[in-house]
SEKE-542561 format. One record per residue (C-alpha): residue in one letter; x, y, z negated. Coordinates in steps of 0.05 Angstrom, whole numbers, m for minus. Layout:
residues N
{'a', {X, Y, Z}}
...
END
This chain:
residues 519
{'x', {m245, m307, 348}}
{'x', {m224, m381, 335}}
{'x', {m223, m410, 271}}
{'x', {m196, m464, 235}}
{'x', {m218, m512, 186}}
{'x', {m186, m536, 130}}
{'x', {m223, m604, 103}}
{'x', {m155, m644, 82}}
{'x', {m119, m637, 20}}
{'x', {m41, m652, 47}}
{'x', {25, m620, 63}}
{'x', {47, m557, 19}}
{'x', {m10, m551, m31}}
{'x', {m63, m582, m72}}
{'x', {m117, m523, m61}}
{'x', {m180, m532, m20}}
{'x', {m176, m458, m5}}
{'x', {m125, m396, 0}}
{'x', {m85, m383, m54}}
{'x', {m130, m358, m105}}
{'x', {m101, m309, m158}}
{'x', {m120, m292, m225}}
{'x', {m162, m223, m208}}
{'x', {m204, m258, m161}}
{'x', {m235, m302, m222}}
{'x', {m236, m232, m264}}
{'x', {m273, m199, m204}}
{'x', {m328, m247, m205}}
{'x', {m327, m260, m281}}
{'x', {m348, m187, m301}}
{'x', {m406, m154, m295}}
{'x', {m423, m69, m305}}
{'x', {m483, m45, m329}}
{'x', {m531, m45, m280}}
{'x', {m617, m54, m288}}
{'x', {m661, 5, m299}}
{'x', {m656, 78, m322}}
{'x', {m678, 73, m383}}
{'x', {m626, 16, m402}}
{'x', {m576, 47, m362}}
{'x', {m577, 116, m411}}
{'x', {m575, 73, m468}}
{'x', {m516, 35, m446}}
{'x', {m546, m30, m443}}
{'x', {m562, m38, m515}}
{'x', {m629, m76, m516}}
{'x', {m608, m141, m545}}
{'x', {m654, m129, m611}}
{'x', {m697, m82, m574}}
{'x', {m734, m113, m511}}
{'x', {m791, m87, m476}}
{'x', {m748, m64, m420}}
{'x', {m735, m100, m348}}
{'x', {m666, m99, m356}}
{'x', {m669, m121, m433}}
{'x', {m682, m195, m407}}
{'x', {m617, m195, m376}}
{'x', {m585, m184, m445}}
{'x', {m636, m226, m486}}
{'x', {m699, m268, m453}}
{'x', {m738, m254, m513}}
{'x', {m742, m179, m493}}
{'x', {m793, m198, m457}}
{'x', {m844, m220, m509}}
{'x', {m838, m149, m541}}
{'x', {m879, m132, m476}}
{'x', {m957, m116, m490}}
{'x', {m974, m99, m417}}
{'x', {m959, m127, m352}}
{'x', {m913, m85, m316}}
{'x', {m871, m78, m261}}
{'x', {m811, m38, m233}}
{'x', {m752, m21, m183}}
{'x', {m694, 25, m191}}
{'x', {m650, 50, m146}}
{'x', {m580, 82, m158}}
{'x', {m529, 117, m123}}
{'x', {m459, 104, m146}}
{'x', {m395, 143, m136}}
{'x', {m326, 117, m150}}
{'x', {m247, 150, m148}}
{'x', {m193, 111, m148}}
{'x', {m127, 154, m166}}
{'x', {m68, 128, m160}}
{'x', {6, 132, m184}}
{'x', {62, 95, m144}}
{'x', {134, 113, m158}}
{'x', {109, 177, m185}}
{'x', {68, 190, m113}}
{'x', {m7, 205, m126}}
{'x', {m56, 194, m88}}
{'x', {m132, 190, m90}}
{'x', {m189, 157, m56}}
{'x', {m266, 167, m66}}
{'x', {m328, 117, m47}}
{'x', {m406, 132, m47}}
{'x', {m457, 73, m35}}
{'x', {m532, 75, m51}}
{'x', {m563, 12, m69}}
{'x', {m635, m18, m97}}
{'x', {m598, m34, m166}}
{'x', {m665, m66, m194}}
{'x', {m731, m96, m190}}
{'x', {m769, m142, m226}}
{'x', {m839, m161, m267}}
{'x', {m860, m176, m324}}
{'x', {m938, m206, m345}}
{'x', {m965, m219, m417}}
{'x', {m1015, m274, m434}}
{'x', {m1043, m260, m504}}
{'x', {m1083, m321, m546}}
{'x', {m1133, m285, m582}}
{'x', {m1144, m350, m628}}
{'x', {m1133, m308, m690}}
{'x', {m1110, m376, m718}}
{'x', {m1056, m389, m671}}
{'x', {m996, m360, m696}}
{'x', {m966, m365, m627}}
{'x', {m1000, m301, m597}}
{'x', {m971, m289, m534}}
{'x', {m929, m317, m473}}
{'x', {m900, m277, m425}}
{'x', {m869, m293, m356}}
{'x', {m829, m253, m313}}
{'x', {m774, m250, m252}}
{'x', {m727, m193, m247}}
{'x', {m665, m172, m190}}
{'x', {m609, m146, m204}}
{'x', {m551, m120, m171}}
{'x', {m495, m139, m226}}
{'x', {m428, m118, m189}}
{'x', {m434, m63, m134}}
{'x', {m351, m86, m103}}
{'x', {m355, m19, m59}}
{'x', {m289, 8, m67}}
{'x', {m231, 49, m34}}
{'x', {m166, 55, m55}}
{'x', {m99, 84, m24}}
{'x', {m40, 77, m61}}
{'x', {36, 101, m31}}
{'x', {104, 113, m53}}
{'x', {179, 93, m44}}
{'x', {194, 37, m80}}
{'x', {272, 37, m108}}
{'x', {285, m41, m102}}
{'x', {237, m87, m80}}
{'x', {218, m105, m4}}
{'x', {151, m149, 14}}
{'x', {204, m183, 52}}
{'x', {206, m222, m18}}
{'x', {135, m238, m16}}
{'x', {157, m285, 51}}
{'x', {216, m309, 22}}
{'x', {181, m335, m30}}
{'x', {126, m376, 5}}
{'x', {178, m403, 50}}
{'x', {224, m426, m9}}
{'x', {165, m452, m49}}
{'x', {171, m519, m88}}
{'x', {239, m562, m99}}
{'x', {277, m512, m137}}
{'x', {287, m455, m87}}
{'x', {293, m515, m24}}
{'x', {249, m517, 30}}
{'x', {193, m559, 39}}
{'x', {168, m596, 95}}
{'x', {100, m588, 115}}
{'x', {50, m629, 166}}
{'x', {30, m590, 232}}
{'x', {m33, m626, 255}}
{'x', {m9, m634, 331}}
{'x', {m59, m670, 387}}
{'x', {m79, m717, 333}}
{'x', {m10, m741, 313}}
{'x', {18, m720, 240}}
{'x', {93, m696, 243}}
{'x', {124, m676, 195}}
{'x', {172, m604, 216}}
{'x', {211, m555, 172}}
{'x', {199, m483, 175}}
{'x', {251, m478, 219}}
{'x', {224, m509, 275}}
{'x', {169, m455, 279}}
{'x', {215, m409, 328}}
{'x', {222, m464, 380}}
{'x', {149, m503, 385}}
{'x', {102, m441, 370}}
{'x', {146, m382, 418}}
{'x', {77, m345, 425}}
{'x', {58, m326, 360}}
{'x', {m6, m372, 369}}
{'x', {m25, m401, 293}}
{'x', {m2, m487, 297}}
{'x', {m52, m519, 251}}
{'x', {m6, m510, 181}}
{'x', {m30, m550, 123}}
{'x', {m43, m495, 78}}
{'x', {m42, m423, 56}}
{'x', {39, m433, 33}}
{'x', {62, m452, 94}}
{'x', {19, m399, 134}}
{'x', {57, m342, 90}}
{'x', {122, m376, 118}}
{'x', {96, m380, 181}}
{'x', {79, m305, 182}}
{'x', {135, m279, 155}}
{'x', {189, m322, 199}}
{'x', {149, m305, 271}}
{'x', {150, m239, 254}}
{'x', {227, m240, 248}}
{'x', {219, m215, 167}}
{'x', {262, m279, 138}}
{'x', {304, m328, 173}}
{'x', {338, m390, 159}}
{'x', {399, m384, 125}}
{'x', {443, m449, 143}}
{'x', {500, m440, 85}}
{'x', {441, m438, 31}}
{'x', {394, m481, 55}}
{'x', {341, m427, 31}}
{'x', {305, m370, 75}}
{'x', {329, m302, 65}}
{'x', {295, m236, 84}}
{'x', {313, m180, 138}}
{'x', {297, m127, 103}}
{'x', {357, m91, 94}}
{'x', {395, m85, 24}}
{'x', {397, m7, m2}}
{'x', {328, m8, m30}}
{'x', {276, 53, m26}}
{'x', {229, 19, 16}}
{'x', {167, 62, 28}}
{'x', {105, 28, 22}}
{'x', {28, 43, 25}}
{'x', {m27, 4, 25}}
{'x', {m96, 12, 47}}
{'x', {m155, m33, 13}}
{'x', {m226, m27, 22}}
{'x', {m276, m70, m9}}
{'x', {m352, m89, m3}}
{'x', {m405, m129, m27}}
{'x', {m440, m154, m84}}
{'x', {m456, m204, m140}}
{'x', {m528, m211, m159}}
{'x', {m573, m246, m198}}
{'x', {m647, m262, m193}}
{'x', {m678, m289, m266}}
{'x', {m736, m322, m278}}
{'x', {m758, m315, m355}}
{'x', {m805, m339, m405}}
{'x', {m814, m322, m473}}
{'x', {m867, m324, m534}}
{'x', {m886, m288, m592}}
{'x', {m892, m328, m661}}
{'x', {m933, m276, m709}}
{'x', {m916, m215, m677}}
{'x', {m849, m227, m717}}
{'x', {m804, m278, m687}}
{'x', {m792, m278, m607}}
{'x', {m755, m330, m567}}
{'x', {m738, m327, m498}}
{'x', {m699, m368, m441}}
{'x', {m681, m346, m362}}
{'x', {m654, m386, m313}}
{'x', {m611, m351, m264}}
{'x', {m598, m357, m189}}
{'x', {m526, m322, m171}}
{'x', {m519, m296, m103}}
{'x', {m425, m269, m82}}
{'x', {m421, m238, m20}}
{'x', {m350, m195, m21}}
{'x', {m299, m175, 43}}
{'x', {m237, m141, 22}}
{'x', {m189, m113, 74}}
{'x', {m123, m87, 72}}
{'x', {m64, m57, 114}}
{'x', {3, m57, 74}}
{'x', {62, m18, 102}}
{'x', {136, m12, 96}}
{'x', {189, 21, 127}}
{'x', {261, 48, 112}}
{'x', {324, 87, 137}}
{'x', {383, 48, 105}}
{'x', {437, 38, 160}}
{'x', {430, m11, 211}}
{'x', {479, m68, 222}}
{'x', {503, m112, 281}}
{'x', {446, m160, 262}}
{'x', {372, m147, 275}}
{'x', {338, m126, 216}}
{'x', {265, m98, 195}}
{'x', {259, m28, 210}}
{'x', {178, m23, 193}}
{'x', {128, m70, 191}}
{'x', {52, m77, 179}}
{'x', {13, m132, 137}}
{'x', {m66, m143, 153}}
{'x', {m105, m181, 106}}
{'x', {m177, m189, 113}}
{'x', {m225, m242, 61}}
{'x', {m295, m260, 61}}
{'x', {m318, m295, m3}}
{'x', {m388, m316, m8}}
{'x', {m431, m374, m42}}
{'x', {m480, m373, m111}}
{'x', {m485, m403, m183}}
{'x', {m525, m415, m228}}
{'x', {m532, m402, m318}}
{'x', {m579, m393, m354}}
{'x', {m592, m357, m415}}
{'x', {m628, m369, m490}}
{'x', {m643, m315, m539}}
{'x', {m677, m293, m603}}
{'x', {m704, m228, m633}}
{'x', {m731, m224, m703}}
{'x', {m769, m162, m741}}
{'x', {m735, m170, m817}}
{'x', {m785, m104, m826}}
{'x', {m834, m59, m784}}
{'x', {m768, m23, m772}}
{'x', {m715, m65, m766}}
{'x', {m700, m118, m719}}
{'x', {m632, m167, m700}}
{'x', {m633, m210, m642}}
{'x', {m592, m254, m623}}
{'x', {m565, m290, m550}}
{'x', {m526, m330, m513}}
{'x', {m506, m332, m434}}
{'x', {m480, m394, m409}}
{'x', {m428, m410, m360}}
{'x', {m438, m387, m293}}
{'x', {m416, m442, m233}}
{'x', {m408, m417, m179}}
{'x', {m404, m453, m105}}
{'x', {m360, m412, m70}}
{'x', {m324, m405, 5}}
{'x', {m266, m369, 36}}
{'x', {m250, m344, 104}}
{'x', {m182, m305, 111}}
{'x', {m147, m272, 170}}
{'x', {m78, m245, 183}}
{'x', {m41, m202, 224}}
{'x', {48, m182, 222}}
{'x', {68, m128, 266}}
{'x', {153, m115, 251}}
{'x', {195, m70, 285}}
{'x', {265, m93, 283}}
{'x', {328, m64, 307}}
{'x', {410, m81, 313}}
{'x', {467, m21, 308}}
{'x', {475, 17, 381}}
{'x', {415, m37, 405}}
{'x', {337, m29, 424}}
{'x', {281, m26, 382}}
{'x', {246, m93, 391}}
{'x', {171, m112, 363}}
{'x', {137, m176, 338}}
{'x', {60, m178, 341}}
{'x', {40, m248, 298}}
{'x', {m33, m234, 311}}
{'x', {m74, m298, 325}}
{'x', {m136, m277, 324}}
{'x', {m157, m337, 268}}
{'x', {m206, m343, 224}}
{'x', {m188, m394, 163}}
{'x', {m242, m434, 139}}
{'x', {m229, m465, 76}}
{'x', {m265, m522, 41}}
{'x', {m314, m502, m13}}
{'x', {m294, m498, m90}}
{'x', {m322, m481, m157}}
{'x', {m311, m423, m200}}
{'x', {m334, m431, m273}}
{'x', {m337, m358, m305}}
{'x', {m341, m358, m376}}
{'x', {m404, m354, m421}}
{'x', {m418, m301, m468}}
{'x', {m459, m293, m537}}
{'x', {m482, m221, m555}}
{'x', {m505, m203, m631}}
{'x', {m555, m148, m643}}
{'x', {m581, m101, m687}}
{'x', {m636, m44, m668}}
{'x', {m663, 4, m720}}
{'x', {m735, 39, m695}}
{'x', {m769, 99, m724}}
{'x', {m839, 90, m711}}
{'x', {m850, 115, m635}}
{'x', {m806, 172, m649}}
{'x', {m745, 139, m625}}
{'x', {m699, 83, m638}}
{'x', {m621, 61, m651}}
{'x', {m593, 5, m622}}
{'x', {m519, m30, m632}}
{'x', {m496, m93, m587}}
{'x', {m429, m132, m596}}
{'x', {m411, m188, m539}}
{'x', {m359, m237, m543}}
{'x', {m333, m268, m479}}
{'x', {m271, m309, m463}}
{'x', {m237, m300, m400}}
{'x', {m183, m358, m417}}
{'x', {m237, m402, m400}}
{'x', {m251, m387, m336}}
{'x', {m234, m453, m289}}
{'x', {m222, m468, m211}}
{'x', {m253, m540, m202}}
{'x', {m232, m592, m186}}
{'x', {m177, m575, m233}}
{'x', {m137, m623, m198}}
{'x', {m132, m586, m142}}
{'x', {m119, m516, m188}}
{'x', {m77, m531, m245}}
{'x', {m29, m479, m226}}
{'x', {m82, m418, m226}}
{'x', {m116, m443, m282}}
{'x', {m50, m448, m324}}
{'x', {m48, m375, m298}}
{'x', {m116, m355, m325}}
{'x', {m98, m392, m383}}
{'x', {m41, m354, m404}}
{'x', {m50, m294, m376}}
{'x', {m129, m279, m395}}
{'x', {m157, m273, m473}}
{'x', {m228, m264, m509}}
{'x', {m247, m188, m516}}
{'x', {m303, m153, m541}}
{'x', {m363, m103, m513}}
{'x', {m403, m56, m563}}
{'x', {m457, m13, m532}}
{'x', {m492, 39, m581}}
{'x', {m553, 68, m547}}
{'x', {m613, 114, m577}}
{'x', {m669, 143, m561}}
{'x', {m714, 202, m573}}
{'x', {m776, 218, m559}}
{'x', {m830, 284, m557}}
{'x', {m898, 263, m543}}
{'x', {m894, 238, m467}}
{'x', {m816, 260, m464}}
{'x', {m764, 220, m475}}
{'x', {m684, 235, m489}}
{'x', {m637, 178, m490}}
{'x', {m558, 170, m493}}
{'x', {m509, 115, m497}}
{'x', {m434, 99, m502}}
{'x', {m402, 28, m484}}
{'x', {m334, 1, m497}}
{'x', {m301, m57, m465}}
{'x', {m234, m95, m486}}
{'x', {m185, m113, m427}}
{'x', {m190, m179, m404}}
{'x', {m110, m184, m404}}
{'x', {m68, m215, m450}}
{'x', {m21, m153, m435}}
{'x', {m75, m95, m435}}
{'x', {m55, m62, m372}}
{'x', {m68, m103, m312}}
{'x', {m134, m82, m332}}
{'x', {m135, m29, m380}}
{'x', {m205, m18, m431}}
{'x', {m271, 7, m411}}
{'x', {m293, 65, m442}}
{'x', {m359, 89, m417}}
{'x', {m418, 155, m442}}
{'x', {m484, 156, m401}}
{'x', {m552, 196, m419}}
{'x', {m616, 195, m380}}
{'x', {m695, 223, m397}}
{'x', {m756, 194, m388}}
{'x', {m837, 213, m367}}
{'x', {m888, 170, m386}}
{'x', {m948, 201, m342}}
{'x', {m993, 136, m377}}
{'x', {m998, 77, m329}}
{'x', {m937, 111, m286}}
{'x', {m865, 118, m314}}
{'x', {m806, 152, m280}}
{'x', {m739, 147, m316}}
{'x', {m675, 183, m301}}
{'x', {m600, 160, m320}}
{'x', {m530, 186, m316}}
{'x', {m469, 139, m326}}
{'x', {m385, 151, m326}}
{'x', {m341, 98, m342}}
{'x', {m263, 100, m342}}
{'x', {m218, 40, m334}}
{'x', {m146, 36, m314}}
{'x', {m97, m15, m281}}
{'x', {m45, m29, m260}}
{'x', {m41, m100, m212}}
{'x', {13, m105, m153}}
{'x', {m9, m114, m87}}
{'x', {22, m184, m77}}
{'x', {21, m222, m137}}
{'x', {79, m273, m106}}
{'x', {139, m258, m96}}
{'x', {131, m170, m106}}
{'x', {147, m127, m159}}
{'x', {118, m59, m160}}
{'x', {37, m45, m177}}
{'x', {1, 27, m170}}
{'x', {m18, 57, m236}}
{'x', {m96, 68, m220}}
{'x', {m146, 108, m261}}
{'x', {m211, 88, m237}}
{'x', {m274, 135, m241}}
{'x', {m350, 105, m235}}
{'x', {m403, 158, m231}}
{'x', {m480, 126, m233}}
{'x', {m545, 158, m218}}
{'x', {m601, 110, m235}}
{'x', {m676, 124, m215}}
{'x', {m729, 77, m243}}
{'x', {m809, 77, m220}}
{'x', {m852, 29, m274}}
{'x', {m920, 15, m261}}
{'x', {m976, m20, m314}}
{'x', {m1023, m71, m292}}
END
C-alpha cells in the first residue's frame, strides 16, 4: 500500500495532521477504572486508603501504607453493548476482549533508628491498562433530511465565505496551484494527487466519486444527492487498542502518621478505528446523474506516548481516620496519525444505466507528529477504618476538559476554540467499603462521573455499581471483582458538515481477577 507523507504546513490548512475533532481529545483524556480486584470492587476509592497496587495510581503515598513487599497481576475480561437509537431504528452491538489489566510491585525499606522519625521508604513500579478502546457499534436508520453528500460539500466550500479555495497539488516537484475543479480532468483514475491537506482530500473524495460537482452559476459545489430527503444510512465502527501507563513510585512514612508520595508516569496510545458508512435512497431520478447509494471507508491508526507525573499526601488525623490528598498533572502526549479512505457511489440518470465510481487509492496518510495535552486532575479524600474489620472510603476528582490543547496551537486554534467551548470541568465521587470475616473479605463500590460536555449529551454521565470478595490464604491473596457502568451519547458520525447522531446507551461489564504474593 503506498503512503504519503505530509511534512509541509501549506495549501488548505494549518494542521500537521487529519482533521482532529473534539472526541478524539476526550477519548484519550479519560480514563475507567482499571488496576486490581480489590480496587476495582471498591470503585477506585483508595485516595486516603493506600496499601493497594492500584491505590498508587490515585495517590503515590498509598504506597507507604505498605508494611510488606508485595507483588501482583490481574487480569480482566471485559464485555461491552452498544445499543443504539437512529430515527427511532434500534440496533445493538456486543464486544468481549480479555486483557492483563494489571501488574506491578511494591518493596518497603523500614529504618529501625527508633530516633528517626522518617521510618520507612518504599519503591515500587506498577502497569496498567487505563483505557481498554475495544468497541463495536452499529447504528442504522432513515434519516428525514440530511445527506453525507453535505459532509463533501462542505470540505469543498471550506474557507472564503462559502467560495472555493485553491489548494497546491505537489506535481513532479513543481507547486501549482489548481481549483477543485480541475480534479476531473488531471487525476481521470481515481489515483490520490499529492493534496495539501485533509480539507482538500474530503473534496477530492467526494468530487471523484461523482457525490458534488461544480456548480458554475454559484461559484460553490453542490451535492448529487437527490432532494426529497429520507436517506437511509448505517454505519459500521469498530475500534481497538489501548492507553496505558507504567508508574514508577516512591514514597515515605513520617511517624507512622503523615505519608507522601510521587510517580512518574510513562504513557503508551495505540488505537485503530474503522468504519463503513452507508447511504442510499428511492426518490425519483432525473435527467441528470445523481447518487443512488454510496459507501464511505474510513480507517485511523493513532499511536505515540506521554508523560505526567503525579504528587500526593495521606494523613492519619486519628487511628481511624485518615484524608489524603493528590494531584495528577498534565499528560503530553507525542502522538501520530495514519488515515485511509475509500468512496464507492452508484449513480444513475432517468431511462439511463446504473454507472459506479470506485475512489479507492490504496493510500496510507502519514501525518506529521503533534502534541495532545490532556488535562490534569486533583482528587480529595477521606477514608474512615474500623480496626481490621473493614473500612469506608469517599473520593471526589476535579478535572477540566476545557483545557485540553492540540500544540502547536498555531497550527490548532480552530479545534482548540472547539474544545474550548464545547468541553467544561466535571466531577468523579467513588464511595467504596469493605468488610471483612477473619480471612474473608466483602467489598462494594459505586462511582459517578459528570459529562465532559458543556451540553450533557454528547456524552451523557457515568453512573457505575461494582462488588468483588477477597481470600487472604497468608502470604497468597486472590481477589475477585464485578463492575457495570452506564453512559450514554449521542455524537454524529461526521462532525462536519452532517446532522443526525445515534442515541447510544453504552453497557461495560468487568470481571477482574487479582493474584498478590508477599515477599
Amino acid at each position: 500500500m503506498k503512503k504519503i507523507f505530509f511534512l509541509l504546513i501549506t495549501g488548505l490548512t494549518v494542521s500537521v495532521s487529519h482533521s482532529q475533532e473534539v472526541s478524539d481529545a476526550i477519548r484519550y483524556a479519560q480514563d475507567n477504572i482499571t488496576g486490581t480486584a480489590r480496587f476495582r470492587a471498591m470503585s477506585g476509592a483508595f485516595g486516603a486508603v493506600g496499601g493497594d497496587l492500584s491505590s498508587i495510581t490515585v495517590n503515590p503515598a498509598g504506597s507507604a501504607i505498605f508494611s510488606n513487599n508485595q507483588v501482583g497481576v490481574t487480569f480482566s475480561n471485559q464485555s461491552t453493548k452498544n445499543n443504539s437509537d437512529y430515527f427511532n431504528t434500534k440496533t445493538s452491538e456486543n464486544d468481549n476482549s480479555f486483557i492483563l489489566n494489571q501488574a506491578g510491585g511494591v518493596f518497603v525499606f523500614h529504618d529501625h533508628n527508633p530516633n528517626n522519625n522518617w521510618r520507612k521508604i518504599t519503591i515500587g513500579a506498577t502497569y496498567e491498562n487505563t483505557r481498554n478502546f475495544d468497541n463495536s457499534t452499529f447504528s442504522a436508520g432513515t434519516n428525514p433530511t440530511h445527506s453525507v453528500g453535505d459532509y463533501f460539500s462542505e470540505f469543498a466550500n471550506y474557507g472564503n465565505g462559502g467560495t472555493p479555495v485553491p489548494f497546491q497539488v505537489i506535481n513532479t516537484g513543481n507547486n501549482i496551484t489548481y481549483t477543485y475543479g480541475d480534479l476531473g480532468s488531471r487525476y481521470p483514475n481515481g489515483q490520490y494527487p499529492n493534496l495539501s491537506g485533509y480539507t482538500a482530500q474530503q473534496a477530492y473524495l467526494g468530487y471523484m466519486g461523482k457525490v458534488i460537482g461544480y456548480d458554475n452559476n454559484t461559484n460553490s459545489y453542490t451535492t448529487k444527492i437527490p432532494a426529497g430527503g429520507n436517506y437511509y444510512q448505517d454505519n459500521i465502527l469498530n475500534e481497538s487498542g489501548y492507553n496505558s501507563k507504567v508508574s514508577f513510585n516512591i514514597a515515605t512514612s513520617y511517624k507512622d502518621r503523615i505519608y507522601f508520595g510521587a510517580n512518574l508516569n510513562v504513557h503508551v496510545l495505540d488505537y485503530r478505528r474503522s468504519s463503513s458508512f452507508y447511504e442510499s435512497n428511492i426518490n425519483p431520478l432525473t435527467g441528470t446523474e445523481t447518487i443512488s447509494n454510496l459507501t464511505f471507508n474510513n480507517d485511523l491508526y493513532t499511536y505515540g506516548n506521554g508523560f505526567s507525573f503525579q504528587l500526593g499526601a495521606i494523613a492519619k488525623v486519628t487511628e481511624a481516620f485518615r484524608l489524603g490528598l493528590a494531584y495528577e498533572s498534565n499528560t503530553w502526549y507525542d502522538l501520530y496519525d495514519e488515515t485511509s479512505q475509500a468512496l464507492f457511489t452508484t449513480r444513475q440518470a432517468l431511462n439511463g444505466p446504473e454507472l459506479n465510481a470506485d475512489v479507492a487509492p490504496n493510500v496510507v496518510n502519514v501525518y506529521e507528529s503533534y502534541t495532545l495535552q490532556t488535562p490534569g486532575k486533583t482528587t480529595f479524600s477521606a477514608a474512615y477504618v474500623f480496626g481490621k474489620s473493614g473500612l469506608i472510603s469517599v473520593d471526589y476528582s476535579i478535572k477540566d476538559y476545557g483545557n485540553t490543547k492540540y500544540k502547536p496551537t498555531n497550527g490548532f486554534n480552530g479545534i482548540n476554540d472547539q474544545i474550548s467551548n464545547q468541553l467544561t470541568s466535571n466531577g468523579e465521587l467513588r464511595v467504596g467499603a469493605e468488610y471483612k470475616i477473619k480471612q474473608l473479605s466483602l467489598r462494594g463500590g459505586y462511582r459517578f462521573e459528570g459529562s465532559p460536555y458543556k451540553d450533557k449529551t454528547t456524552i451523557g454521565d457515568l453512573n457505575s455499581y461494582s462488588g468483588g470478595l477477597g481470600y487472604n490464604f497468608g502470604a497468597t491473596k486472590i481477589d475477585l471483582a464485578y463492575s457495570y457502568f452506564e453512559r450514554k451519547s449521542n455524537q454524529p458520525f461526521f462532525e462536519t458538515g452532517f446532522s443526525g447522531a445515534p442515541n447510544i446507551t453504552s453497557k461495560l461489564n468487568n470481571v477482574s481477577l487479582t493474584l498478590l504474593f508477599e515477599l
